[in-house]
PyMOL Python script that loads the backbone (N, CA, C, O; Angstrom):
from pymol import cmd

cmd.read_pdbstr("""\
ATOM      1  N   UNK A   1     -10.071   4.280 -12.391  1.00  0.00           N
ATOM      2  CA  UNK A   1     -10.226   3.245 -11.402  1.00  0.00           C
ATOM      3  C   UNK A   1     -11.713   2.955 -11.178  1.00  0.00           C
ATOM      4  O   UNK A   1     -12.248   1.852 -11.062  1.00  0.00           O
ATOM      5  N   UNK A   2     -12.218   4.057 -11.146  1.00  0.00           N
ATOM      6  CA  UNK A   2     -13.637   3.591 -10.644  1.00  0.00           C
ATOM      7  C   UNK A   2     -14.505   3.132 -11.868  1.00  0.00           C
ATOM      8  O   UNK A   2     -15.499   2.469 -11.573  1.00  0.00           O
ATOM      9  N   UNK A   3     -14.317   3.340 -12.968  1.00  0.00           N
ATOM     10  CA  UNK A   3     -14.297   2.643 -14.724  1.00  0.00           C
ATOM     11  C   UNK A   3     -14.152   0.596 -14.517  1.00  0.00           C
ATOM     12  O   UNK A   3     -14.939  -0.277 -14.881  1.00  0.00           O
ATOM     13  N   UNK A   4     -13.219   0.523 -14.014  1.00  0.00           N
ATOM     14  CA  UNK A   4     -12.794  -1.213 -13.677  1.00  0.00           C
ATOM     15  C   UNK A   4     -12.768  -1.403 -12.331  1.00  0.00           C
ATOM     16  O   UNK A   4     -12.277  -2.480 -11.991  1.00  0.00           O
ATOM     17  N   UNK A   5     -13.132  -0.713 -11.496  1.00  0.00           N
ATOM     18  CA  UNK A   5     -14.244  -1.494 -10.396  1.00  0.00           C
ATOM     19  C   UNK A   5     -15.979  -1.910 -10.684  1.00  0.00           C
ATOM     20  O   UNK A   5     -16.559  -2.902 -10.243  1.00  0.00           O
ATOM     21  N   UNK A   6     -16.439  -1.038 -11.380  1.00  0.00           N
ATOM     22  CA  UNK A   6     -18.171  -1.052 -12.066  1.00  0.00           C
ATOM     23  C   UNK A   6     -17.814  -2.915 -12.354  1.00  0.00           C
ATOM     24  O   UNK A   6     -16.831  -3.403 -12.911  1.00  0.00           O
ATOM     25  N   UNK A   7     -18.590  -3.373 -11.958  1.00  0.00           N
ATOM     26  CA  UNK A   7     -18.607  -5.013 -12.513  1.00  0.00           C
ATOM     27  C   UNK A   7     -19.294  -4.570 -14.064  1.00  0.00           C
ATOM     28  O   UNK A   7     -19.017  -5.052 -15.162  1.00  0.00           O
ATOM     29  N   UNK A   8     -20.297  -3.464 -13.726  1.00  0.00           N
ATOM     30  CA  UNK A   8     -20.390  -3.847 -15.516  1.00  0.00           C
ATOM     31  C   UNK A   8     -19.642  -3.333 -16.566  1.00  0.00           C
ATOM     32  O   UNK A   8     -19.980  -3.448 -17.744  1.00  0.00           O
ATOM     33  N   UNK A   9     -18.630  -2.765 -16.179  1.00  0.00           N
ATOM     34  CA  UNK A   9     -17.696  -2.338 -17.277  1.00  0.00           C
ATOM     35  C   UNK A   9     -16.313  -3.630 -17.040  1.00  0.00           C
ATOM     36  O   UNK A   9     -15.909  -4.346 -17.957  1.00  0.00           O
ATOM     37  N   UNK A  10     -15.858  -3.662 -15.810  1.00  0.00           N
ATOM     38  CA  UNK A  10     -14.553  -4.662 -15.867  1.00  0.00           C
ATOM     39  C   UNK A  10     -14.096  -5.085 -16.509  1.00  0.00           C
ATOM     40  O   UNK A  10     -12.896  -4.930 -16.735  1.00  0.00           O
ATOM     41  N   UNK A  11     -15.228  -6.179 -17.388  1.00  0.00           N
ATOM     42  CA  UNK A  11     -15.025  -7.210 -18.200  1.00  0.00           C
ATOM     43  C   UNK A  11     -14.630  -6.624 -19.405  1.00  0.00           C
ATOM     44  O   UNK A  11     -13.766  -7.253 -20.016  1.00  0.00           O
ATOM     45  N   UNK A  12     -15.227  -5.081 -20.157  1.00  0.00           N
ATOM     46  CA  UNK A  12     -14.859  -4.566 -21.411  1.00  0.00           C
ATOM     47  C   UNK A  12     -13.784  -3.579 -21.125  1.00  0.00           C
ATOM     48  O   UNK A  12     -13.455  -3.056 -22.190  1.00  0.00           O
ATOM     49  N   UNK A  13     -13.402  -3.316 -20.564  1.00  0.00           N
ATOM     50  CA  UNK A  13     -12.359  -2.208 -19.889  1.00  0.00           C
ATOM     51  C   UNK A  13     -11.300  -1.692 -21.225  1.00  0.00           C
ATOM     52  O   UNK A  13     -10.343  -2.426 -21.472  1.00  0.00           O
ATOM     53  N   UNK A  14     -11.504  -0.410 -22.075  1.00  0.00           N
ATOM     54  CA  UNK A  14     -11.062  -0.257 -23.147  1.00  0.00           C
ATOM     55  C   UNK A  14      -9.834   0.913 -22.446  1.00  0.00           C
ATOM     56  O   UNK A  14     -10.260   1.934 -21.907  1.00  0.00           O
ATOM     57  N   UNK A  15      -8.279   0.641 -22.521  1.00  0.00           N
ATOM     58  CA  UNK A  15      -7.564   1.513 -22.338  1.00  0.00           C
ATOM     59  C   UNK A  15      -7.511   2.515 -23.520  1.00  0.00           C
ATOM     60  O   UNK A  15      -7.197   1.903 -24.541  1.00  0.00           O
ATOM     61  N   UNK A  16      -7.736   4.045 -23.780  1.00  0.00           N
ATOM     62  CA  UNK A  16      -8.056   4.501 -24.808  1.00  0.00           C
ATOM     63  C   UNK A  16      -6.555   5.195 -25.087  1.00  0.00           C
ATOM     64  O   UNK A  16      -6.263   5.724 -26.159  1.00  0.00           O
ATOM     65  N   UNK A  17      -5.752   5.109 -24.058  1.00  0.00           N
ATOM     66  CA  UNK A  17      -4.477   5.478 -24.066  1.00  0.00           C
ATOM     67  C   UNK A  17      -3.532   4.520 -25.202  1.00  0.00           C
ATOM     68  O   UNK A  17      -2.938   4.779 -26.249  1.00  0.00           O
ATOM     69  N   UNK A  18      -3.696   3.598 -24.583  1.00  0.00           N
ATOM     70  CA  UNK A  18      -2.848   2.012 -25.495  1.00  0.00           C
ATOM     71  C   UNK A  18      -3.803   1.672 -26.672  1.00  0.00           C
ATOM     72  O   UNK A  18      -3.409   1.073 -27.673  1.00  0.00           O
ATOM     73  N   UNK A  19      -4.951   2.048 -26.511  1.00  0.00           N
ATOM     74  CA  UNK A  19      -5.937   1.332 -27.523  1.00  0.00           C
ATOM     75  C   UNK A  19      -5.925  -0.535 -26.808  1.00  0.00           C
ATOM     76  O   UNK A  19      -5.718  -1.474 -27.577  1.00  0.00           O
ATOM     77  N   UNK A  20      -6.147  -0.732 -25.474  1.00  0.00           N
ATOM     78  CA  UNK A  20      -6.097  -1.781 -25.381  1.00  0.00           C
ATOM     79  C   UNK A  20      -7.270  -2.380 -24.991  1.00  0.00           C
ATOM     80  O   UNK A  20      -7.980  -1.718 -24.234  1.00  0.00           O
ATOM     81  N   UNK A  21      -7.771  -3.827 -25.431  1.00  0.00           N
ATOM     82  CA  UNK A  21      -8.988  -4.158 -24.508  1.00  0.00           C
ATOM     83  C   UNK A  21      -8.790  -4.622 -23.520  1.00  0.00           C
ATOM     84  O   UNK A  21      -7.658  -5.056 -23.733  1.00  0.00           O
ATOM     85  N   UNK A  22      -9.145  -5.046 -21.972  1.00  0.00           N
ATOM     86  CA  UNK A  22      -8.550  -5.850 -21.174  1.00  0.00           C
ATOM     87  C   UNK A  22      -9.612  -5.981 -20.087  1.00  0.00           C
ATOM     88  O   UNK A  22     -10.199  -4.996 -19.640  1.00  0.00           O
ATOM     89  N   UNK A  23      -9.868  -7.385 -19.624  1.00  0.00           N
ATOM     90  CA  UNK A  23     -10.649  -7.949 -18.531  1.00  0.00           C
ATOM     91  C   UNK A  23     -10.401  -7.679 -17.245  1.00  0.00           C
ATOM     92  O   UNK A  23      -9.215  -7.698 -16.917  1.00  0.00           O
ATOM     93  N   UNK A  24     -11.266  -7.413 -16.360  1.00  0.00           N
ATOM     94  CA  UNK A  24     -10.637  -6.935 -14.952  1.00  0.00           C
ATOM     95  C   UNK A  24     -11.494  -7.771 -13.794  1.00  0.00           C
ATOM     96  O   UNK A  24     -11.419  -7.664 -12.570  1.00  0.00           O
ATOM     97  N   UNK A  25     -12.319  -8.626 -14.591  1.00  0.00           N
ATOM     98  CA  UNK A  25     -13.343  -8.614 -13.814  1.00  0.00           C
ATOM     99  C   UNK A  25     -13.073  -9.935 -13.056  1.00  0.00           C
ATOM    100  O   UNK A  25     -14.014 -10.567 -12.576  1.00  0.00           O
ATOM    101  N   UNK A  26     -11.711 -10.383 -12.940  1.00  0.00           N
ATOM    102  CA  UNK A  26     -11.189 -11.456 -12.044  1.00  0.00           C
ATOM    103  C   UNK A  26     -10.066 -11.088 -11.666  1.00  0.00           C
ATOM    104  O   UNK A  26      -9.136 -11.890 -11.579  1.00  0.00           O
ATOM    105  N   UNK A  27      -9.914  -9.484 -11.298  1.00  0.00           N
ATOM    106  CA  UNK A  27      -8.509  -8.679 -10.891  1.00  0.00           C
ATOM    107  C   UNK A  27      -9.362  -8.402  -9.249  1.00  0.00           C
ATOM    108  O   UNK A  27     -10.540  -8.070  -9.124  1.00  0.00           O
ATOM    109  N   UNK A  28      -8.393  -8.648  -8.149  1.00  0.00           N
ATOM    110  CA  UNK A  28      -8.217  -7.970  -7.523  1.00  0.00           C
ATOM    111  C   UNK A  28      -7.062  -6.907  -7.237  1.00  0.00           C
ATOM    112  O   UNK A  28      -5.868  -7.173  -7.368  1.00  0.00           O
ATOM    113  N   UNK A  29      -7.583  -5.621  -6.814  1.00  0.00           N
ATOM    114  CA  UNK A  29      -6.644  -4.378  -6.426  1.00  0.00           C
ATOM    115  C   UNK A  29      -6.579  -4.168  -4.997  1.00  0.00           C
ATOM    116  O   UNK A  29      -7.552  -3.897  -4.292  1.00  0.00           O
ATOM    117  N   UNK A  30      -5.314  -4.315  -4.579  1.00  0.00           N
ATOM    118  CA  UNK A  30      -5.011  -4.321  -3.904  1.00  0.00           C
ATOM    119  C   UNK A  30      -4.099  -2.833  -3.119  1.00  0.00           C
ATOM    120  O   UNK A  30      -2.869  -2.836  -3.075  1.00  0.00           O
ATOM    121  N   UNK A  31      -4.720  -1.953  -2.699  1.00  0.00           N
ATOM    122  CA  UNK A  31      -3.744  -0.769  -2.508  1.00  0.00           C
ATOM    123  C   UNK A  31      -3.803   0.050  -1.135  1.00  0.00           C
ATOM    124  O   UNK A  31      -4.837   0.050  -0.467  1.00  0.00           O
ATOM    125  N   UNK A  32      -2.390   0.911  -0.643  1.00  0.00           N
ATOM    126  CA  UNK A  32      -2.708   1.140   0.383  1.00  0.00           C
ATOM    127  C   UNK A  32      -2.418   2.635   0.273  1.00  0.00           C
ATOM    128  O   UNK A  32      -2.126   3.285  -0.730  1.00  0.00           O
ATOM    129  N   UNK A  33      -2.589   3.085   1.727  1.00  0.00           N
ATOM    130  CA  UNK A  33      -2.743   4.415   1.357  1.00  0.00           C
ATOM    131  C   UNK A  33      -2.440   4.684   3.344  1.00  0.00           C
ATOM    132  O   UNK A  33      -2.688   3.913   4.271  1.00  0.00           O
ATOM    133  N   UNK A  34      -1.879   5.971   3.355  1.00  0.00           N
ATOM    134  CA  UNK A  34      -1.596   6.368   4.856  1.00  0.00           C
ATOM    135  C   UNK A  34      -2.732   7.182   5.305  1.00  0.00           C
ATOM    136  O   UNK A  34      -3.003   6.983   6.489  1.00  0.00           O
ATOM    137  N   UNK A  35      -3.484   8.051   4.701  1.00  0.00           N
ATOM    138  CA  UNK A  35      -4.904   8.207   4.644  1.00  0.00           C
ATOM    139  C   UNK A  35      -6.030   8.136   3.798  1.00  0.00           C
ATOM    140  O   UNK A  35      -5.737   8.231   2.606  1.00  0.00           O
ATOM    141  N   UNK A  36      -7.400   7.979   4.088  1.00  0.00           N
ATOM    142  CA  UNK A  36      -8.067   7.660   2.939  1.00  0.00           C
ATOM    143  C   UNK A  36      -8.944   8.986   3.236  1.00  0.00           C
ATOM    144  O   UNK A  36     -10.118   8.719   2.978  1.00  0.00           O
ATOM    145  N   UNK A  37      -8.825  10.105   3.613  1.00  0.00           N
ATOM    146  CA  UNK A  37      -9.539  11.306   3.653  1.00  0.00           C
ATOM    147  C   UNK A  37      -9.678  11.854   2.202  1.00  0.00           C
ATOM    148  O   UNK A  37     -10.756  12.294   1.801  1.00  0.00           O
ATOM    149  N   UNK A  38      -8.081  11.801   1.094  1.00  0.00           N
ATOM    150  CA  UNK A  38      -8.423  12.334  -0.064  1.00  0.00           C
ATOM    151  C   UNK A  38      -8.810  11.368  -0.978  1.00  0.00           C
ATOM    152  O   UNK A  38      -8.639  11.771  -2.129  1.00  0.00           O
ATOM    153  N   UNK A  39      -9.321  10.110  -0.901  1.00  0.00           N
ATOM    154  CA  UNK A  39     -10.015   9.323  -1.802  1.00  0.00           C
ATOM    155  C   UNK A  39     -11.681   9.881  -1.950  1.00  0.00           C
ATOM    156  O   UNK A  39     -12.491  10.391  -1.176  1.00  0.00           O
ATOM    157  N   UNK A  40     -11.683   9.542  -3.157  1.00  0.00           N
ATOM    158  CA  UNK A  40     -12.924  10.110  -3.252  1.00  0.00           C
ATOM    159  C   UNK A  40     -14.124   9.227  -2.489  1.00  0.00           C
ATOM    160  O   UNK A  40     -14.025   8.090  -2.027  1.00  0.00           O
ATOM    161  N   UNK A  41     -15.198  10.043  -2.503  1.00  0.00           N
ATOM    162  CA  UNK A  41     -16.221   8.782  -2.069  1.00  0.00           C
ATOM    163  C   UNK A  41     -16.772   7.802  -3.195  1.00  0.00           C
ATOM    164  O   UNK A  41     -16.784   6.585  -3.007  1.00  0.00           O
ATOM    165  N   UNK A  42     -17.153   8.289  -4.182  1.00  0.00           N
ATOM    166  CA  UNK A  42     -17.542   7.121  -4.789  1.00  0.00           C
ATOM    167  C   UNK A  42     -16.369   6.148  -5.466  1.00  0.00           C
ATOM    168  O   UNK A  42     -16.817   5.162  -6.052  1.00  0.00           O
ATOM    169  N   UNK A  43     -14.965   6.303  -5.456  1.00  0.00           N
ATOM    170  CA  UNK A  43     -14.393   4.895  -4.988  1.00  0.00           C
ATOM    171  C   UNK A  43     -13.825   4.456  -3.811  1.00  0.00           C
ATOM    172  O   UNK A  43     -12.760   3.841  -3.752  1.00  0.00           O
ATOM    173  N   UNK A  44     -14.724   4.852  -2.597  1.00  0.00           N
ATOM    174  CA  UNK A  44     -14.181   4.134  -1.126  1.00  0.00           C
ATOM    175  C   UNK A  44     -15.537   3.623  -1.474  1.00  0.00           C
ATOM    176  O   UNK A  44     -15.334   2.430  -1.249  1.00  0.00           O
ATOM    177  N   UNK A  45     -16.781   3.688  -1.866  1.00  0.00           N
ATOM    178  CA  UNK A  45     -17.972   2.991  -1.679  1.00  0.00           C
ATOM    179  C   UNK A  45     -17.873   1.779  -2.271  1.00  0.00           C
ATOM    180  O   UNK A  45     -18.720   0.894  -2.152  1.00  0.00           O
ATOM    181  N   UNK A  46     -16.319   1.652  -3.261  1.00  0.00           N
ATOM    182  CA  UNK A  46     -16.527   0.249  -3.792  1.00  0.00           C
ATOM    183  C   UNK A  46     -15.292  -0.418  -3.356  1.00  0.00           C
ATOM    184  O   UNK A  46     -14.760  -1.343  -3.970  1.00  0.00           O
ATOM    185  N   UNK A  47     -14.837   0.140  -2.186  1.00  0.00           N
ATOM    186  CA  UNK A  47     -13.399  -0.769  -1.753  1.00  0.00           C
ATOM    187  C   UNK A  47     -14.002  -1.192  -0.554  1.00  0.00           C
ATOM    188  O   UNK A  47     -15.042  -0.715  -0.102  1.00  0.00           O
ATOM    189  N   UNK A  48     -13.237  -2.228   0.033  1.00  0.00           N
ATOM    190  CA  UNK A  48     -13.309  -2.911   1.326  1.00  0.00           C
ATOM    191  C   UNK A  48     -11.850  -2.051   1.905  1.00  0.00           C
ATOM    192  O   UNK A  48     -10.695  -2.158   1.492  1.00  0.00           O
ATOM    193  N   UNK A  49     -12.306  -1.337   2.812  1.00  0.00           N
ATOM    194  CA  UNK A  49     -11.383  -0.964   3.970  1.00  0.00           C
ATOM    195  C   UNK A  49     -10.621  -1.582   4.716  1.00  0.00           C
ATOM    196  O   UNK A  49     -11.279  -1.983   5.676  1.00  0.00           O
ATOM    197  N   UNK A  50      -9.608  -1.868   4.789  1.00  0.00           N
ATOM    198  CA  UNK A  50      -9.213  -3.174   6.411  1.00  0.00           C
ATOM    199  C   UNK A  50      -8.113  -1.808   6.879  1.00  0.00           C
ATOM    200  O   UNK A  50      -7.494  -1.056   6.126  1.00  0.00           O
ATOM    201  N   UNK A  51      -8.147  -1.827   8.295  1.00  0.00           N
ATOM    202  CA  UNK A  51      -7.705  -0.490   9.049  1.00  0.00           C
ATOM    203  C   UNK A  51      -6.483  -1.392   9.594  1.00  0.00           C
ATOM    204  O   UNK A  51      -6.846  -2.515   9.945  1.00  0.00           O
ATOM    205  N   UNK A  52      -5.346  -1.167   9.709  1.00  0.00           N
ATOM    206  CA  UNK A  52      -4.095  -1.609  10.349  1.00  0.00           C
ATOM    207  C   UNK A  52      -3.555  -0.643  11.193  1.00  0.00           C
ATOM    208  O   UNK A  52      -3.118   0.334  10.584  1.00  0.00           O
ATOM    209  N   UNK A  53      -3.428  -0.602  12.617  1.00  0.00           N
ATOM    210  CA  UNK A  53      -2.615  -0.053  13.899  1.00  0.00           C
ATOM    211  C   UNK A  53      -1.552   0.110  13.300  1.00  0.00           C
ATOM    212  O   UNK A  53      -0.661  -0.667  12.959  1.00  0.00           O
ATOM    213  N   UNK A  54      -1.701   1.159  13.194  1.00  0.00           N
ATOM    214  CA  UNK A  54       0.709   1.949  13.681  1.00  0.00           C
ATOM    215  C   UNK A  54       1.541   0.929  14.712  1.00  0.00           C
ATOM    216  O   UNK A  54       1.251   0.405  15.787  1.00  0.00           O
ATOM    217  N   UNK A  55       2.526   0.912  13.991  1.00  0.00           N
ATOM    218  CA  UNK A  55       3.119   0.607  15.323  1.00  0.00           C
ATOM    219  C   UNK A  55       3.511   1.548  16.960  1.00  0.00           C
ATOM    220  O   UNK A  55       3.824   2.737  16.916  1.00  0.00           O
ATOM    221  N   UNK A  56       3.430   0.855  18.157  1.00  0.00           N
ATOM    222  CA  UNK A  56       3.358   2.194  19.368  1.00  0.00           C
ATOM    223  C   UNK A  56       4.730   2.288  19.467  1.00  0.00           C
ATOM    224  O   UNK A  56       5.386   1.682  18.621  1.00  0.00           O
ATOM    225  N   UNK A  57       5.271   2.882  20.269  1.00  0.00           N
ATOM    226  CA  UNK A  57       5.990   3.938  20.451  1.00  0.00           C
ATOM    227  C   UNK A  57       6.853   2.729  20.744  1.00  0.00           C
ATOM    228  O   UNK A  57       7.563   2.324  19.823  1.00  0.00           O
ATOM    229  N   UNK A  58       6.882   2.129  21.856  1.00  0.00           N
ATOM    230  CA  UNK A  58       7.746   0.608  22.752  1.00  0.00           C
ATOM    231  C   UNK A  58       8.492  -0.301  21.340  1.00  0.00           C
ATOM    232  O   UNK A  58       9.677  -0.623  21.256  1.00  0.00           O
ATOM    233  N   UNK A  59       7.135  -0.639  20.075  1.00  0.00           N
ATOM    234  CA  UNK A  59       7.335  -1.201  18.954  1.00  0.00           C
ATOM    235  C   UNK A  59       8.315  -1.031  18.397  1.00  0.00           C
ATOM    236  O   UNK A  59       9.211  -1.819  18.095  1.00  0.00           O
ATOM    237  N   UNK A  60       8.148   0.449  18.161  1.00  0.00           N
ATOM    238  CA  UNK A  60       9.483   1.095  17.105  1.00  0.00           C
ATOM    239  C   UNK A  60      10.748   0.770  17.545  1.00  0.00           C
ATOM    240  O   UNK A  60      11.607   0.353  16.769  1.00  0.00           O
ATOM    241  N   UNK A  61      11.016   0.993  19.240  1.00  0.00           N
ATOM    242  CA  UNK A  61      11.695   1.358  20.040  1.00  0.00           C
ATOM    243  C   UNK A  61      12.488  -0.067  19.294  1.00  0.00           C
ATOM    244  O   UNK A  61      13.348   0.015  18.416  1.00  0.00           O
ATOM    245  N   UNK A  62      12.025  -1.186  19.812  1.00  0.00           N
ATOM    246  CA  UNK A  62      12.264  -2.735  19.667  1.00  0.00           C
ATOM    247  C   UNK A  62      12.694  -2.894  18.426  1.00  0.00           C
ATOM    248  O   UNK A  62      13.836  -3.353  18.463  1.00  0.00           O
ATOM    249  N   UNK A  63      12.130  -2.649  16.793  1.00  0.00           N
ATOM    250  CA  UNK A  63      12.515  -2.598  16.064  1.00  0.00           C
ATOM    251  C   UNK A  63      14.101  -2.230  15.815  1.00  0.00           C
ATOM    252  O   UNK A  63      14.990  -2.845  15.226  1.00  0.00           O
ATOM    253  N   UNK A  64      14.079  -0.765  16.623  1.00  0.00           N
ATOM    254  CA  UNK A  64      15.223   0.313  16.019  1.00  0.00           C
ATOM    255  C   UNK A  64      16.617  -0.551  16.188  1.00  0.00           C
ATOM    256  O   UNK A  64      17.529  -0.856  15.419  1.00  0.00           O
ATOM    257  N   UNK A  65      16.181  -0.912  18.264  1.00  0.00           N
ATOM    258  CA  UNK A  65      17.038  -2.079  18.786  1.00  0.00           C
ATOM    259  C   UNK A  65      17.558  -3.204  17.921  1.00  0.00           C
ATOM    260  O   UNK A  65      18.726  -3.228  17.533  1.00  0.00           O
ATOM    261  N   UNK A  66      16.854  -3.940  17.688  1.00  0.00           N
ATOM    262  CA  UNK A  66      16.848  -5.102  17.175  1.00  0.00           C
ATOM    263  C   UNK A  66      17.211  -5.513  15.741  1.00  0.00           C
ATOM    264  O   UNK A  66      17.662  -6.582  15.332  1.00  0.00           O
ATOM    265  N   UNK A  67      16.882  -4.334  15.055  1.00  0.00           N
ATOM    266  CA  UNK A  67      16.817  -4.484  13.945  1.00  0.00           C
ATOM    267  C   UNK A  67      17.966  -3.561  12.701  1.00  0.00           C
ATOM    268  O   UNK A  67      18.849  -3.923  11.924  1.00  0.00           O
ATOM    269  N   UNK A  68      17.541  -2.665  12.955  1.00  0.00           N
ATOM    270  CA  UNK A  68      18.290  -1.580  12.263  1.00  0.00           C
ATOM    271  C   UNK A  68      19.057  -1.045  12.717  1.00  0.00           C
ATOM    272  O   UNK A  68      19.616  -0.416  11.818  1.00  0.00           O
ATOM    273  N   UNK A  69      19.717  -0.768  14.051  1.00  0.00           N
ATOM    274  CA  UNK A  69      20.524  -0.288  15.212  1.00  0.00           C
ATOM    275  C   UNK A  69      22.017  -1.633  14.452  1.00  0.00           C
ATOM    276  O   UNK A  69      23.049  -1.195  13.945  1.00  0.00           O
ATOM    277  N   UNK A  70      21.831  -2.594  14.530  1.00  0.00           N
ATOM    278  CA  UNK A  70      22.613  -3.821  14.217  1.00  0.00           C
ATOM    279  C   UNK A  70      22.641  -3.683  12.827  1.00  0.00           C
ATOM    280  O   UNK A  70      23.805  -3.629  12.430  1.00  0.00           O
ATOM    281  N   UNK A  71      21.836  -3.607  11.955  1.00  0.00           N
ATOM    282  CA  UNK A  71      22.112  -3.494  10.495  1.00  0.00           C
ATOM    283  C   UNK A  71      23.015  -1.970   9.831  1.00  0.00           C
ATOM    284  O   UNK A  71      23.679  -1.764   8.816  1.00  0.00           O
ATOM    285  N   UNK A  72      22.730  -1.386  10.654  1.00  0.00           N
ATOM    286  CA  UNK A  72      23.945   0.085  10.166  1.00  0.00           C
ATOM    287  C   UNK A  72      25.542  -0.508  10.859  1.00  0.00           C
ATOM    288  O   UNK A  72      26.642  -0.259  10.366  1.00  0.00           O
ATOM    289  N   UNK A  73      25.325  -1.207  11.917  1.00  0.00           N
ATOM    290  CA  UNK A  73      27.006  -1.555  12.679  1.00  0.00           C
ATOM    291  C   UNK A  73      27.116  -2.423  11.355  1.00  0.00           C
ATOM    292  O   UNK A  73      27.892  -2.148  10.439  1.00  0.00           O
ATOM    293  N   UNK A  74      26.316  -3.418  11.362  1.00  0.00           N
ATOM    294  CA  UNK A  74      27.417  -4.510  10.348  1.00  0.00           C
ATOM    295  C   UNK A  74      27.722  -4.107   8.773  1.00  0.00           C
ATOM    296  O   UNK A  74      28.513  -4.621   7.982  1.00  0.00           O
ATOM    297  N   UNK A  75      26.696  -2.866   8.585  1.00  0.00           N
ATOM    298  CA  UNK A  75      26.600  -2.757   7.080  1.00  0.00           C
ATOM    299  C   UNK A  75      27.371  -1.571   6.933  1.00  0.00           C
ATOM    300  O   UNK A  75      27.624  -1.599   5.728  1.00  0.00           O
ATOM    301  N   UNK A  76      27.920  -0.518   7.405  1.00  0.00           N
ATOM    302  CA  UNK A  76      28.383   1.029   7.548  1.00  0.00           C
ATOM    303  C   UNK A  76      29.658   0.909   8.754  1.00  0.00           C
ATOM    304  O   UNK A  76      30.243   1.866   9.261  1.00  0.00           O
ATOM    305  N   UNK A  77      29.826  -0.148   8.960  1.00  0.00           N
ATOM    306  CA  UNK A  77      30.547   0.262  10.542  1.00  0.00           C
ATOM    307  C   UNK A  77      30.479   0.942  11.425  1.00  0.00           C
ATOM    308  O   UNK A  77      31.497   1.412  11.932  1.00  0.00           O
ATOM    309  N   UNK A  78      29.377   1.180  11.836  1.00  0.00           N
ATOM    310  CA  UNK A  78      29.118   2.223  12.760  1.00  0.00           C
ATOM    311  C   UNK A  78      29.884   1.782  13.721  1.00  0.00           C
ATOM    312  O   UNK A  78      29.773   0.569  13.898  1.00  0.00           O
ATOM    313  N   UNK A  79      30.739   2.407  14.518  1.00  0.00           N
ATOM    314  CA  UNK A  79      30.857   1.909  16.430  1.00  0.00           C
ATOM    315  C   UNK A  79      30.257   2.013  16.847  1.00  0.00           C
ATOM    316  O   UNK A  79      29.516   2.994  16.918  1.00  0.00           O
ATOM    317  N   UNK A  80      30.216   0.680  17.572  1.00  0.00           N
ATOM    318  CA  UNK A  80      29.217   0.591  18.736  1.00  0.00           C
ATOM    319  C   UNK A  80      29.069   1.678  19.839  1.00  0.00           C
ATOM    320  O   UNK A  80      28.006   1.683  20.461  1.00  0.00           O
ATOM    321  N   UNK A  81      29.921   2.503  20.117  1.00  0.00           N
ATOM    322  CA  UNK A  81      28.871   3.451  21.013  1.00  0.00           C
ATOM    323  C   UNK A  81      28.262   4.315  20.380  1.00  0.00           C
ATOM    324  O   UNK A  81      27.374   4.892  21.009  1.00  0.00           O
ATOM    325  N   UNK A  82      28.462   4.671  19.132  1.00  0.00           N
ATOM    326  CA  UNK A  82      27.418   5.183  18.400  1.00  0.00           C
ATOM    327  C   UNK A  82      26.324   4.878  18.015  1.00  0.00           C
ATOM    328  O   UNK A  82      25.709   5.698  17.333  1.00  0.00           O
ATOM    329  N   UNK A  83      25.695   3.522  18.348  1.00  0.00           N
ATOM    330  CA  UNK A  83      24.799   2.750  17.871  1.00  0.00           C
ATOM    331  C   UNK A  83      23.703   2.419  18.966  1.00  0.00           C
ATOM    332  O   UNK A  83      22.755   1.685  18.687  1.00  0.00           O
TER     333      UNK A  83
END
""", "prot")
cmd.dss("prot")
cmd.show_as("cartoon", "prot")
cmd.util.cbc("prot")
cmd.orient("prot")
């Protein structure tokens, strides 16, 4: 990874596995991760970070309600007082 982030390699990027050549240097990567403590540092020095909030506690709650609470009744039959 950190091979085809280098802008000066991107563009020649030789997979030595496939024997393939391949351009990267108009790829964005896009990836996520639940922590970034075991990334290394020198490829967090070449990513852009964007930090996204958990959902709180009320959130889930609303979800569970709304969402998935109703999708196990109609999809499993749950009874409703089980639900």
């Amino acid at each position: 990874m950190l091979e085809i982030l280098n802008p000066e390699e991107s563009a020649n990027f030789t997979d030595h596995y496939l024997d393939i050549k391949t351009d990267f240097s108009k790829v964005i990567f896009i990836m996520t991760a639940n922590s970034i403590q075991p990334i290394l540092e020198p490829l967090k020095n070449r990513m852009e970070i964007i930090k996204i909030e958990p959902y709180i506690e009320e959130e889930k709650l609303q979800i569970a309600k709304n969402y998935l609470l109703p999708e196990l009744n109609k999809n499993f039959n749950v009874p409703e007082h089980l639900v």
